[in-house]
C-alpha positions as CSV (number, residue, x, y, z in Angstrom):
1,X,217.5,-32.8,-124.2
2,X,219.3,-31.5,-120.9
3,X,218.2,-33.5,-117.9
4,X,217.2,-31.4,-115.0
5,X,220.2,-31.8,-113.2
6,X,222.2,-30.8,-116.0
7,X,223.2,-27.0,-117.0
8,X,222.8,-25.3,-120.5
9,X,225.2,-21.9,-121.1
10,X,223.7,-18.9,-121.5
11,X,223.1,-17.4,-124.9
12,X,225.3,-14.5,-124.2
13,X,228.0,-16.7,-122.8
14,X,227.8,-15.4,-119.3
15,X,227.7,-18.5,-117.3
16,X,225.6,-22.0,-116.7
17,X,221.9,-21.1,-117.0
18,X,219.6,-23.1,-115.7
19,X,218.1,-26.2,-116.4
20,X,215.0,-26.0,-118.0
21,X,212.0,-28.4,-116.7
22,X,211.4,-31.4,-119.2
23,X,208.3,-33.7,-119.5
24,X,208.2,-35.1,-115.9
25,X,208.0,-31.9,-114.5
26,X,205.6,-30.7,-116.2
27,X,203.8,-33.4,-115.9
28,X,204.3,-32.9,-112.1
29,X,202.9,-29.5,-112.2
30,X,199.8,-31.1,-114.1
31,X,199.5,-33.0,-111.1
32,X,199.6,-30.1,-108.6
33,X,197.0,-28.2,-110.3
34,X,194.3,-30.8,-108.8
35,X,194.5,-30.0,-105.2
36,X,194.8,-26.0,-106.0
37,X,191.6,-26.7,-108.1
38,X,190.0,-28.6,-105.0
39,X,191.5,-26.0,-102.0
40,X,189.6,-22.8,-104.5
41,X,186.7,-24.7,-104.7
42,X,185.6,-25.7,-101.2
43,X,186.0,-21.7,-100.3
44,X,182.6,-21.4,-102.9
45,X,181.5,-25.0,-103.5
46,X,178.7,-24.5,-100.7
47,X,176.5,-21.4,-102.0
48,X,174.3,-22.8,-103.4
49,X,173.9,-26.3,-101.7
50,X,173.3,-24.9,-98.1
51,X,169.6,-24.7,-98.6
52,X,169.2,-28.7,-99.5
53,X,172.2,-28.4,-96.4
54,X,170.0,-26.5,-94.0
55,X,167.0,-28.9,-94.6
56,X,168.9,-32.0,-93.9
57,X,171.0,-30.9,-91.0
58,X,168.5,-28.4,-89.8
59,X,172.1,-25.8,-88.4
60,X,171.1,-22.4,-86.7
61,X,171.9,-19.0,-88.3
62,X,175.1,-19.1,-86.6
63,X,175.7,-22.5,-88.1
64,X,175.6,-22.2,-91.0
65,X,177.5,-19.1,-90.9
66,X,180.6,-21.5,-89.2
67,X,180.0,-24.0,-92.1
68,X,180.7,-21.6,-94.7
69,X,183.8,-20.0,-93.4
70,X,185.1,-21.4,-90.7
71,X,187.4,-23.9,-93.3
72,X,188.9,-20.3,-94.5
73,X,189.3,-19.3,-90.9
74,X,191.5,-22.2,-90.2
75,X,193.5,-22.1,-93.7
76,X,194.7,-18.3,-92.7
77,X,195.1,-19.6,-88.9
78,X,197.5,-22.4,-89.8
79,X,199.5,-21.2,-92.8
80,X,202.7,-19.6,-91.3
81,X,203.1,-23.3,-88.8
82,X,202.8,-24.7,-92.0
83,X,205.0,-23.2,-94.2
84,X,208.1,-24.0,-91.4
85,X,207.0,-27.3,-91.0
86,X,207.2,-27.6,-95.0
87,X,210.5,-26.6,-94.3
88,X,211.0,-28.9,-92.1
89,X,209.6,-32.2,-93.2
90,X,209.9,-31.6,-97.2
91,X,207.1,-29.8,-99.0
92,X,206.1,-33.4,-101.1
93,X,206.1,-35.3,-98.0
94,X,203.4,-32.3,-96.3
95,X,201.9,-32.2,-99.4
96,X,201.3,-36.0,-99.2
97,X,200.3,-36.1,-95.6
98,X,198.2,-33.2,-96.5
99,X,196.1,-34.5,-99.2
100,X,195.5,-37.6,-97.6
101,X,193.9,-35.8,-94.7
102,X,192.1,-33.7,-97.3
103,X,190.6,-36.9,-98.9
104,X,189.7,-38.3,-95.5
105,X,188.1,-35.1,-93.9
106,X,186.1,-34.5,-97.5
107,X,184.1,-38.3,-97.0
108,X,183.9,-37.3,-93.3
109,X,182.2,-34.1,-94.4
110,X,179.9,-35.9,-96.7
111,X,178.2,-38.2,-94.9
112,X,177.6,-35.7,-91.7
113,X,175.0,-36.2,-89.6
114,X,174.3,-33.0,-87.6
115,X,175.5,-29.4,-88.4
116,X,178.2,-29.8,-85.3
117,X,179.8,-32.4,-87.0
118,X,179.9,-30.8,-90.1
119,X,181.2,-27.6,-88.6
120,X,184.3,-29.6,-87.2
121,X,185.0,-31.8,-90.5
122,X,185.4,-28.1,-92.0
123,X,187.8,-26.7,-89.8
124,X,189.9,-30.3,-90.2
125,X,189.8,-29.6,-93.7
126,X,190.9,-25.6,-93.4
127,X,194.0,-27.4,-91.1
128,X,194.7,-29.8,-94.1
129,X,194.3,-27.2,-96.2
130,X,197.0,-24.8,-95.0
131,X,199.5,-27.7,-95.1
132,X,198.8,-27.5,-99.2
133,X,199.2,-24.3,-99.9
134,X,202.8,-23.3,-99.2
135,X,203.5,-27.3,-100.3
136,X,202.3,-26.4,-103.6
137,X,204.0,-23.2,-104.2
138,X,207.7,-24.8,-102.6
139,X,207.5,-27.6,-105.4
140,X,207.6,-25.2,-108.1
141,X,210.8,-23.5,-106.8
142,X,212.3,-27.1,-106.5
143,X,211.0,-28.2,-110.3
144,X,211.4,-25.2,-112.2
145,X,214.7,-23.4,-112.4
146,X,213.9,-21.6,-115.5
147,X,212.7,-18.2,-114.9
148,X,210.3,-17.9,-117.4
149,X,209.4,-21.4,-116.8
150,X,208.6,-21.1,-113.1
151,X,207.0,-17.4,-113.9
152,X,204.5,-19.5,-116.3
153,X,204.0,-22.5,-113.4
154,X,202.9,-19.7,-111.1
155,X,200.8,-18.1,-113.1
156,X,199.2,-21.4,-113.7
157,X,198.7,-22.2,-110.1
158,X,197.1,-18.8,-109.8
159,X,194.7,-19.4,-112.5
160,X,194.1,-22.9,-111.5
161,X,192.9,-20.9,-107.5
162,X,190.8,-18.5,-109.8
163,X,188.8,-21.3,-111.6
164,X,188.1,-23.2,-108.6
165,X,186.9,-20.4,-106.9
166,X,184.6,-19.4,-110.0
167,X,183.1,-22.9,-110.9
168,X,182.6,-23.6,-107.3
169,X,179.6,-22.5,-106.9
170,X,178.4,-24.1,-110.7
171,X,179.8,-26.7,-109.6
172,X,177.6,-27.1,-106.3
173,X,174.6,-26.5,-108.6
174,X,175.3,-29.0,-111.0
175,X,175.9,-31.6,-108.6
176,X,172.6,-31.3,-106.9
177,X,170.3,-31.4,-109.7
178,X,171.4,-35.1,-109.6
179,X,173.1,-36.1,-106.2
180,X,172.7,-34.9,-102.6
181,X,174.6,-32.4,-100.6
182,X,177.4,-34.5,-99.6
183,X,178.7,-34.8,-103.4
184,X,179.9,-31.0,-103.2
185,X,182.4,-32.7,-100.9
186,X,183.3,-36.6,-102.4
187,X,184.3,-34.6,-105.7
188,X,187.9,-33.7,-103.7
189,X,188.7,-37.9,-103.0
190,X,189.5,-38.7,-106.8
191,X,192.2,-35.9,-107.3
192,X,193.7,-36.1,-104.1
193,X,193.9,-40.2,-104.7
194,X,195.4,-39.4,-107.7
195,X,197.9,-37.0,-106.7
196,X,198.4,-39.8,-103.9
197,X,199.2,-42.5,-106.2
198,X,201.0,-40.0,-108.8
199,X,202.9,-37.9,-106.2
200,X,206.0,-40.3,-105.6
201,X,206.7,-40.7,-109.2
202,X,206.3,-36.9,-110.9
203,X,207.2,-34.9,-107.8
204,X,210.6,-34.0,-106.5
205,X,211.4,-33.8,-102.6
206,X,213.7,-30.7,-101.2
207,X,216.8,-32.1,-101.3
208,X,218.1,-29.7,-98.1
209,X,215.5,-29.4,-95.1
210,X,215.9,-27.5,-92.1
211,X,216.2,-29.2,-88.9
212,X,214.8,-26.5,-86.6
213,X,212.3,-27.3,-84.5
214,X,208.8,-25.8,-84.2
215,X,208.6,-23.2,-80.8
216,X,204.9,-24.7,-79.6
217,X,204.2,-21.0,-78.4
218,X,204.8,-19.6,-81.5
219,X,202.9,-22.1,-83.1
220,X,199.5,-20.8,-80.7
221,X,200.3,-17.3,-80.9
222,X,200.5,-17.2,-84.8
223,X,197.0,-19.2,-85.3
224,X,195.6,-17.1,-82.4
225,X,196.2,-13.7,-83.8
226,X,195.3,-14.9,-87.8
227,X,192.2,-16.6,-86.6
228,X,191.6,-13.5,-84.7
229,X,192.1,-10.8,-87.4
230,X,190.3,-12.6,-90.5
231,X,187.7,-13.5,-87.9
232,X,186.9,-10.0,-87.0
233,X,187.7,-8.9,-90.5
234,X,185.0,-10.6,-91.6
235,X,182.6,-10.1,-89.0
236,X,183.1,-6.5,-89.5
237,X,181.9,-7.1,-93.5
238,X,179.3,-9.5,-92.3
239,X,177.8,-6.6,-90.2
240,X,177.7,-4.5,-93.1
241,X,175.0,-6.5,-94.8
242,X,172.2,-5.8,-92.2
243,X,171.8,-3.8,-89.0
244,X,174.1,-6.0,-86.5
245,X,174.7,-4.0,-84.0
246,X,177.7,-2.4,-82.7
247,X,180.5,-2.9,-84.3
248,X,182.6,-2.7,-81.8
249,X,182.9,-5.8,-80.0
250,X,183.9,-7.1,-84.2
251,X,187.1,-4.7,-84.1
252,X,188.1,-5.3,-80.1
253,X,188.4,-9.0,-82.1
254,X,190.6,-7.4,-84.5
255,X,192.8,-5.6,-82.5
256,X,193.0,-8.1,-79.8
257,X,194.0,-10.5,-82.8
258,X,196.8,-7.4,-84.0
259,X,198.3,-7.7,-80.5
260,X,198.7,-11.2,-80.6
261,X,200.1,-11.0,-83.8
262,X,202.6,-8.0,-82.0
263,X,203.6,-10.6,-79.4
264,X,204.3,-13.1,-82.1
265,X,206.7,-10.8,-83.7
266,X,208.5,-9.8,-81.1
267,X,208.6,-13.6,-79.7
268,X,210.5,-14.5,-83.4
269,X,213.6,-11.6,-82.8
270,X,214.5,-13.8,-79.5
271,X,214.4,-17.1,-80.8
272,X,217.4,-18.8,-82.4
273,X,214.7,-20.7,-84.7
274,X,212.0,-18.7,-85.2
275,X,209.0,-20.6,-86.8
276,X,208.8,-17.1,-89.0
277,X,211.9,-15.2,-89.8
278,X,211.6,-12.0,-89.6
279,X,214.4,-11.8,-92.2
280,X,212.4,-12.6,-95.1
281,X,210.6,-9.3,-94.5
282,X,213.7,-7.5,-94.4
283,X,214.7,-8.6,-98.0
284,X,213.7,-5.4,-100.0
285,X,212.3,-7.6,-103.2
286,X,210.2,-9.5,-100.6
287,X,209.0,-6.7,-98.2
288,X,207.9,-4.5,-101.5
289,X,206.3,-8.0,-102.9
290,X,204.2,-8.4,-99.7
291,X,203.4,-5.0,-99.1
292,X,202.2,-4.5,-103.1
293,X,200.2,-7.7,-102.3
294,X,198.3,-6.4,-99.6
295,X,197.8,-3.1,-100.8
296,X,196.4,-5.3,-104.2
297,X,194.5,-7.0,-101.9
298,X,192.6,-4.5,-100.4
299,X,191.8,-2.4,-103.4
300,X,190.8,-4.5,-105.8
301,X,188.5,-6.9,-103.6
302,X,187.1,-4.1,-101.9
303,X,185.8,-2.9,-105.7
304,X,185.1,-6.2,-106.5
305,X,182.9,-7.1,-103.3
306,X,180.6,-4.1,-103.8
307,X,180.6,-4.9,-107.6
308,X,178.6,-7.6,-107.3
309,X,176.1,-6.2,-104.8
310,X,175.6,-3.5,-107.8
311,X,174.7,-6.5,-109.8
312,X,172.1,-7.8,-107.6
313,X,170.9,-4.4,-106.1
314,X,171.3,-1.8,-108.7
315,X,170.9,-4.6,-111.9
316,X,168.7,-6.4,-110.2
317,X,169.9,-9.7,-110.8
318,X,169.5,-13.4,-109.5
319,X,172.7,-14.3,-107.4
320,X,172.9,-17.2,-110.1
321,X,172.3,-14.3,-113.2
322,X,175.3,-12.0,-110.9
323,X,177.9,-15.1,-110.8
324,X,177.3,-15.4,-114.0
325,X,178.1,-12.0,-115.2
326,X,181.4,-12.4,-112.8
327,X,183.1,-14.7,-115.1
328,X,184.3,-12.5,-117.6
329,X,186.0,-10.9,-114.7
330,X,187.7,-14.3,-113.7
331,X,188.4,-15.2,-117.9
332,X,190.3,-12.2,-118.4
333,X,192.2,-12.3,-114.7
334,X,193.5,-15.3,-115.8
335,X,194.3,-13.6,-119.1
336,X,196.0,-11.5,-117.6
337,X,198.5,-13.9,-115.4
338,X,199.4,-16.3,-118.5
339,X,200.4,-12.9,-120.6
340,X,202.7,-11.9,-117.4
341,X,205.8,-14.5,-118.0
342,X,206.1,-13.9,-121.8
343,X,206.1,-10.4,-121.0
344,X,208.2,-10.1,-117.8
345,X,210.9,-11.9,-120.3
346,X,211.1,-9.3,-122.3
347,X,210.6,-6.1,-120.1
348,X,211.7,-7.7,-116.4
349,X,209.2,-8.8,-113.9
350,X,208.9,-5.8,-111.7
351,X,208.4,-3.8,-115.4
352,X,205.7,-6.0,-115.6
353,X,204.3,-5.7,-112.4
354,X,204.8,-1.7,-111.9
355,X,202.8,-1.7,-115.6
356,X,200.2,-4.1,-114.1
357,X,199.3,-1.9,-111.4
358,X,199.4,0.9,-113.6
359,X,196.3,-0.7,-116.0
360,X,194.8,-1.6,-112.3
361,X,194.7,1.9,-111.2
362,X,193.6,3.1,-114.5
363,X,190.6,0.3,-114.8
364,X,189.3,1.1,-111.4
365,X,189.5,4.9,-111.9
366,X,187.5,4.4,-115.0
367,X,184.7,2.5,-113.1
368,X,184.3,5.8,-110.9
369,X,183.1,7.6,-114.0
370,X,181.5,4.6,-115.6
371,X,179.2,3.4,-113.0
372,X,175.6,4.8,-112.7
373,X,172.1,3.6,-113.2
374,X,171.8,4.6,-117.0
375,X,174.8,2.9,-117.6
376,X,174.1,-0.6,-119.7
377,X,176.1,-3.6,-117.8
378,X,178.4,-5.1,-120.5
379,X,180.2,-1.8,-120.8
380,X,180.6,-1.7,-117.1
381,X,181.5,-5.2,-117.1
382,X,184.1,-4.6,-119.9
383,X,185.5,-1.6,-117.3
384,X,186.0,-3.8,-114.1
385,X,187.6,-6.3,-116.4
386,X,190.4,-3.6,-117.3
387,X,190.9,-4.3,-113.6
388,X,191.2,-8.2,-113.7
389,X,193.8,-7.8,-116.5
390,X,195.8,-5.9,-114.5
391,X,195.7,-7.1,-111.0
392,X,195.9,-11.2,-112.6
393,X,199.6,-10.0,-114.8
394,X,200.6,-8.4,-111.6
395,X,199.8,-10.7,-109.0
396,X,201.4,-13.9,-111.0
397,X,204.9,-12.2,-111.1
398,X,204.5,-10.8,-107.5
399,X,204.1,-14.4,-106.2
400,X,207.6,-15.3,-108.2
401,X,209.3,-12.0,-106.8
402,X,208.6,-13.9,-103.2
403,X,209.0,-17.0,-103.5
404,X,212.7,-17.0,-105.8
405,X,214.0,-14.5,-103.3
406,X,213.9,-16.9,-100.4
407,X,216.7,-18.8,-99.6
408,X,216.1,-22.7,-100.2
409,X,215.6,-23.4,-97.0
410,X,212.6,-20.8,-96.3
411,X,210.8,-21.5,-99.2
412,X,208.0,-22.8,-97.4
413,X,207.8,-19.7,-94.8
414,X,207.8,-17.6,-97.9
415,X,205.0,-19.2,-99.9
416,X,203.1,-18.9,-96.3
417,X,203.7,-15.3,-96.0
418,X,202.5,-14.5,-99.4
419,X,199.2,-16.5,-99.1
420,X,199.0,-14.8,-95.7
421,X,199.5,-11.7,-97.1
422,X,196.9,-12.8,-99.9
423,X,194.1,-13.6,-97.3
424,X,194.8,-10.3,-95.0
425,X,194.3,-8.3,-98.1
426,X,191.1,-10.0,-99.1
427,X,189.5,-9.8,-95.6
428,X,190.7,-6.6,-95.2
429,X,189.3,-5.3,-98.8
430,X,185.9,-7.1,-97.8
431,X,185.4,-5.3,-94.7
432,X,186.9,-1.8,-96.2
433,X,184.9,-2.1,-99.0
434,X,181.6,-2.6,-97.0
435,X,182.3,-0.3,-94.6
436,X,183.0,2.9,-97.1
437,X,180.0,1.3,-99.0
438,X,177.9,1.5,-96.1
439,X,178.9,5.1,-95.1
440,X,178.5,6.0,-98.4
441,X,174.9,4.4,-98.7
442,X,174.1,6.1,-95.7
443,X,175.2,9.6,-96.4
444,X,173.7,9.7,-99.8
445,X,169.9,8.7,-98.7
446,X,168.1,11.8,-98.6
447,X,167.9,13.6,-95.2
448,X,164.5,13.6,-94.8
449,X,161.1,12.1,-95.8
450,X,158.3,13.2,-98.2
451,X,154.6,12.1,-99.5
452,X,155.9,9.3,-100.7
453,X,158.5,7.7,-98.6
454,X,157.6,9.2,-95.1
455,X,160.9,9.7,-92.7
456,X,160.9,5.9,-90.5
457,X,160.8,4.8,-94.6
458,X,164.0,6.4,-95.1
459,X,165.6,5.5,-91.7
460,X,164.6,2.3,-91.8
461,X,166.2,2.3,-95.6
462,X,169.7,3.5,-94.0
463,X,170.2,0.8,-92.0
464,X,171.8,-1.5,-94.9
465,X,171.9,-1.9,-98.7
466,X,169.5,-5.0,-98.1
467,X,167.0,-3.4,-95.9
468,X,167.0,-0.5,-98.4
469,X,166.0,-2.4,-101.2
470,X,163.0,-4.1,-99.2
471,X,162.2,-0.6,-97.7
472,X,162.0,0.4,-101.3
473,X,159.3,-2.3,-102.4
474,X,156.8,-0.6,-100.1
475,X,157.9,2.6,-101.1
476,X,158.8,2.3,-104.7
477,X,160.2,6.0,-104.6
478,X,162.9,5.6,-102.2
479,X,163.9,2.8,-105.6
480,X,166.2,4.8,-107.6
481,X,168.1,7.4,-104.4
482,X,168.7,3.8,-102.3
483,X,169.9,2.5,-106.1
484,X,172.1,5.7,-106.4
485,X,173.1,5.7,-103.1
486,X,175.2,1.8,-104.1
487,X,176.3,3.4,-106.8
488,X,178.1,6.1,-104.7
489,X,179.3,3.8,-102.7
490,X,181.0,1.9,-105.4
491,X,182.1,5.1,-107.0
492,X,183.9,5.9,-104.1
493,X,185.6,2.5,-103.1
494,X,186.7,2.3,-107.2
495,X,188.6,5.4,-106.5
496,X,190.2,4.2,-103.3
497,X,191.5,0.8,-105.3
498,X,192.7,3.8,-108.3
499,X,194.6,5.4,-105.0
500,X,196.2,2.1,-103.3
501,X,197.2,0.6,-106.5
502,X,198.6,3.8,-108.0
503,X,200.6,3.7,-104.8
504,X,201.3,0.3,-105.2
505,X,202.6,0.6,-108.8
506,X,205.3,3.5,-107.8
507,X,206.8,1.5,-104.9
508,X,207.3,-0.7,-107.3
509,X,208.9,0.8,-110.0
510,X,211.1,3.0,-107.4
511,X,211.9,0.1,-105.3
512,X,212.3,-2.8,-108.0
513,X,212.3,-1.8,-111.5
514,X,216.6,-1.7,-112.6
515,X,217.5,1.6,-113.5
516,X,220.8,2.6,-115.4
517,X,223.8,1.7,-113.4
518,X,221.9,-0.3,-111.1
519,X,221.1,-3.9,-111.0
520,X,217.7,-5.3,-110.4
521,X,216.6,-7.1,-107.5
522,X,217.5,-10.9,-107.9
């Protein structure tokens, strides 16, 4: 068997190819699955424990608002300063100090005593957080040189993030028919002891690290403008979910955030080490990644956010009975990014992707026609899940496309741009999505009132989907227009996602896909 350090010829003779991964690493990536599983988790984990939550601690509306997302917040905030200090310090050694905090800040947030305290244990943890995620992703470059082999240990990663996310919440109710609130938390100290204990022996370090040093100013202007942005972001969905208020003080947030961001930029084309650079972007195999990525991003969690209010509103499930009916969404997602490798080894990654996208488009612009009140749910459920196939092959092998095109050095900064490019595009598909939802919703209620829903019924009806639907058990016949009206609303958005990812899938194949006489990217 050829050691990792050792080099196998290729089957056509060409040159050295290289070494495959043998037990340890594998092993290794075992290992690196647990704090994926545990980062996913905590983003969902508290759902359904904040009501025994709210009894104990007693937090305002506000609070508990903080609680829930203020540990994504900080992960966004904090990813690009920790992606160049993976760089920096060696993504094991991060990944080390990382976990440790993780394990620590997780007892912390267990055995809180007021909802303040639990509010700041939660941002800690979105800190340790961000120092795991480009960790994570910079290992895999390091232990797998294979192609195929570090295409497959992606695509596990990713489906490892899509459990966690799913079972979170299953996972909170399982834990409190038996145990208090604090065990959604203690269940992260086992794996991230493990992985301590483990770590040393299964994981490789970086064997060339940067020596640049961190510009303190970047540092604040990069978690200023991300905390900014995602903050407002998801404000701006928040406010689409009753009647908030203007929303305008939500996007002077977002733009205040943009400009921050703007200064940022401009700050990294002076420095002589930039804690970003801006060269990374200007790699056309990254740029395309990144920009596919968002446009991904926005589409299909836009269609995805206002698919599961049509569960609840238009199907009139339970939120436990909606989750539920999610997971065939998440089986076949994951489906979809194990297929990816085996298939980017015989066609090419960005084949695979462009072709992903393609099935993307195609399920989403099948959910436009497919959606509608007569419509049973397991054929709609089998439509959206032409979506996960697609979106989970091409997401898989766009994460490879960034992070083996940076050099070895950068690996770190590039595994942070991608996740930031992943959270932009799911904040920014939130808000889109509720905010075409919303206008839709609106401009489908009927104009005026009748005998049996008189006019305040109807304006009162417009002023969200959930105000509609209590508006509606007064006035039983404003039921089925407020019902049609989310199902215009999600008819709409679906053919947005068809638009961006169609778009998404041509740059794609014109930017990256090899043509005759012309050799593909990387």
């Amino acid at each position: 068997m050829t050691r990792p350090d050792e080099t196998e010829v290729r089957p056509d003779g060409s040159g050295p190819a290289p070494a495959r991964a043998t037990g340890r690493q594998w092993a290794g990536l075992a290992l690196l699955v647990l704090p994926m599983l545990m980062l996913s988790t905590d983003l969902t984990v508290l759902f359904f424990a904040l009501p025994t939550l709210s009894a104990d601690l007693d937090p305002s509306a506000t609070q508990v608002l903080w609680i829930v997302h203020v540990y994504g917040f900080l992960i966004a905030g904090f990813l690009v300063t920790m992606g160049r200090l993976s760089d920096r310090v060696g993504p094991r050694r991060l990944l080390l100090i990382g976990s440790t905090a993780f394990a620590a800040l997780s007892a912390g947030a267990a055995f809180s005593v007021s909802a303040e305290m639990l509010i700041v244990a939660r941002a800690l943890l979105g800190i340790a957080g961000a120092t795991l995620m480009p960790s994570l992703f910079s290992l895999l470059r390091i232990m797998f040189h294979d192609d195929g082999q570090r295409r497959l240990a992606i695509a596990i990663m990713f489906s490892a993030f899509s459990t966690g996310g799913a079972v979170g919440p299953l996972l909170g109710g399982a834990l409190l028919e038996y145990f208090w609130w604090g065990s959604v938390f203690l269940i992260n100290v086992p794996p991230m002891l493990l992985l301590l204990l483990a770590g040393t022996r299964l994981l490789p370090e970086q064997p060339g690290r940067t020596d640049v040093r961190l510009d303190p100013t970047s540092v604040v202007l990069s978690v200023v403008g991300m905390l900014a942005v995602v903050y407002g972001l998801q404000e701006l969905a928040a406010a689409q979910e009753g009647d908030a208020g203007s929303v305008w003080p939500d996007l002077a947030v977002v733009a205040a955030g943009a400009a921050v961001l703007a200064a940022f930029v401009r700050r990294q084309r002076r420095l002589r080490d930039p804690l970003f650079d801006l060269a990374l972007l200007a790699d056309r195999r990254t740029g395309t990644a990144l920009a596919t990525l968002l446009l991904v991003g926005v589409g299909v969690v836009g269609t995805f956010y206002l698919f599961t209010q049509y569960l609840q509103w238009v199907a009139g499930l339970s939120p436990l009975q909606a989750g539920l009916w999610t997971l065939p969404y998440i089986v076949v997602n994951i489906a979809g990014a194990m297929l990816a490798p085996a298939l980017a080894a015989r066609l090419g990654p960005a084949t695979v992707v462009a072709a992903g996208l393609a099935v993307t488009a195609l399920g989403a612009a099948l959910l436009v026609l497919a959606a509608g009140t007569a419509t049973p749910l397991v054929p709609l459920v089998v439509t959206i899940c032409v979506v996960a196939l697609g979106q989970g092959a091409a997401t898989a092998l766009i994460s490879d496309l960034i992070i083996a095109g940076a050099p070895a050095g950068q690996t770190g900064s590039a595994a942070a741009a991608q996740e930031v490019g992943g959270e932009l595009g799911t904040a920014l598909g939130v808000a889109a999505g509720g905010a075409v939802g919303l206008l839709v919703y609106r401009g489908s209620l009927p104009g005026t009132g009748s005998a049996e829903a008189p006019e305040t019924a109807v304006r009162a009806a417009g002023a969200s989907v959930h105000e509609g639907i209590a508006v509606a058990d007064e006035f039983p016949a404003l039921l089925g227009p407020v019902r049609d009206a989310v199902i215009n609303g999600l008819q709409t958005y679906a053919g947005v996602a068809a638009f961006l990812t169609a778009v998404a899938a041509v740059l794609v194949a014109a930017v990256l896909v090899r043509r005759p006489g012309r050799s593909a990217p990387g």
